[in-house]
N, C-alpha and C positions, 0 to 999 in steps of 0.2 A: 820584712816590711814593718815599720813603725804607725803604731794605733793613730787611729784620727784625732787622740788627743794629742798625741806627739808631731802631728805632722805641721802642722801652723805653728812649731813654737823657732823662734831664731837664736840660734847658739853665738854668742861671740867669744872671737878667739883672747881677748884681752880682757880688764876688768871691765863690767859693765857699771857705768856710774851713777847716767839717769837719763833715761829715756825722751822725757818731755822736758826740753832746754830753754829757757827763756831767751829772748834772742841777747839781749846784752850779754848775759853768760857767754853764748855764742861767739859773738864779737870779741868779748874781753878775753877769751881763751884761745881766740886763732895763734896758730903760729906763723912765725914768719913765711914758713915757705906756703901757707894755704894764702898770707896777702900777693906772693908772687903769683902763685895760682889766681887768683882773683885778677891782679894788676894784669895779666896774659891776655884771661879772656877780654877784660874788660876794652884791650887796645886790637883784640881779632877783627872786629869790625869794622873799625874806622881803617884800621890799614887795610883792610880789602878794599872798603871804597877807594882809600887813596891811590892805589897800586891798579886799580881798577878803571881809575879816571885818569889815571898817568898813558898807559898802555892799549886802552879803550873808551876815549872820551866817549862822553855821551852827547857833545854838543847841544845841551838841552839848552842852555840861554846862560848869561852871565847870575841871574840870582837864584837858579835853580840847586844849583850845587851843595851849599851852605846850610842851609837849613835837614835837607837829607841825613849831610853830615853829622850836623846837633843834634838829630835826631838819633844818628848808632853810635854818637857818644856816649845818649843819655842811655839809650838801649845798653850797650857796653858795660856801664857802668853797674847798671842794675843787675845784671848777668853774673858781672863779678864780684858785686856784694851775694849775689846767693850763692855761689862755686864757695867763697868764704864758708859759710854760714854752714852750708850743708859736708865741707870737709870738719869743722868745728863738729858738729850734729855727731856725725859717723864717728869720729874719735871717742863721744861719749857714749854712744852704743857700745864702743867694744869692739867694733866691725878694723878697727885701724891701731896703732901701737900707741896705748894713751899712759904712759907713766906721769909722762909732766903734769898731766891733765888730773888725773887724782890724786898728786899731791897738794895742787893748789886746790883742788876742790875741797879737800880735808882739812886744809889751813885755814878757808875762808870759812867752810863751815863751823870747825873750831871756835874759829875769833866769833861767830856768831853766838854760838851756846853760851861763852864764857861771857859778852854781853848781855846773854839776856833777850835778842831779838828773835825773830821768828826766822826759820831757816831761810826757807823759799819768798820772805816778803811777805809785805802789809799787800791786803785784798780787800774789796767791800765785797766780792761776787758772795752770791749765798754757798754755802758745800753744794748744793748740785750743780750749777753751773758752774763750778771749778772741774768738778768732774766733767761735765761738758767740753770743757777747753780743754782737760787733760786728754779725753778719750780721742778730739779734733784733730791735736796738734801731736800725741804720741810717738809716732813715727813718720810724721811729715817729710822731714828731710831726705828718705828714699827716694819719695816722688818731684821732691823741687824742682826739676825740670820741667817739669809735665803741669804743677799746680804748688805755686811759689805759698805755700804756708807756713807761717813762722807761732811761736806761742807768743806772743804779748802777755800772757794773763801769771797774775801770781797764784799760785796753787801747791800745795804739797803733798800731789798726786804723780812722783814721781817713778815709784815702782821700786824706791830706795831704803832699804835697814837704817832708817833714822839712828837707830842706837849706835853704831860705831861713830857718831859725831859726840853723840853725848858720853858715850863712854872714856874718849880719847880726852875728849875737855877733863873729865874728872881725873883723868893720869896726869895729865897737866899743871891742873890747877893744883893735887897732891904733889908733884914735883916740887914745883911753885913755891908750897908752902914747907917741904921740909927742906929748901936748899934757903930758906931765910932763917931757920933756926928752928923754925914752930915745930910743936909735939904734936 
């Protein structure tokens, strides 16, 4: 049996890249088939009502219908931007098979070093409410069912070896400079 400090820690089966995801990361890194997934759930609702009111009218009144409707669209919709958001999430825990996922994350962060910019984004929070948002949002997307939390906040509390972005810029930017000639 494994110590009480082993027991709350989560093993992933792939690379883990970074725990607390900003959501546009989120979005900009789904893949196609988690927008299928999304686009599925998004249309479960509305076509149970339709197939529902097909089969089993509800004879409620001519303007009752409609609005119901617009309503498990919007419902729908919202559903299936989080099914997105939370397969995106999982991929970067490591929980799912994320190769694409860390190599554009090493590119982006790359081109970020080699500019100059801050990895994770400009912040006004002070360091403890980063950490705030960090410690909030960490592993939110397990529970996104249950309590739709996403990070908004820019922070560089992600649980990640910063040095392999900066390391990799300087193999680069050395490449760089001796395939132009330079000593």
């Amino acid at each position: 049996m494994s110590s009480l400090g082993e027991s709350h820690l989560l093993r992933a089966r792939f690379t883990d890249e970074a725990r607390c995801r900003h959501w546009r990361r989120a979005f900009r890194y789904a893949r196609p088939e988690d927008w299928t997934y999304g686009a599925g759930m998004a249309a479960v609702g509305p076509a149970f009502m339709l197939v529902t009111e097909r089969y089993a009218p509800s004879f409620s009144g001519k303007g009752a219908f409609g609005p119901v409707f617009r309503l498990s669209c919007a419902i729908g919709l919202i559903a299936g931007a989080g099914l997105v958001y939370q397969r995106s999430c999982l991929r970067f825990y490591g929980w799912s098979e994320n190769e694409r996922e860390v190599k554009l994350d090493m590119r982006e962060m790359v081109d970020k070093v080699k500019k100059g910019e801050p990895l994770y984004g400009n912040t006004d929070l002070t360091p403890y409410m980063q950490g705030v948002a960090a410690r909030n949002s960490r592993f939110s997307a397990l529970m996104a069912n249950v309590v739709p939390w996403a990070n908004f906040v820019n922070h560089n509390q992600h649980g990640v070896d910063t040095a392999k972005y900066y390391q990799q810029a300087e193999r680069e930017l050395e490449a760089e400079r001796l395939s132009k000639g330079g000593q």
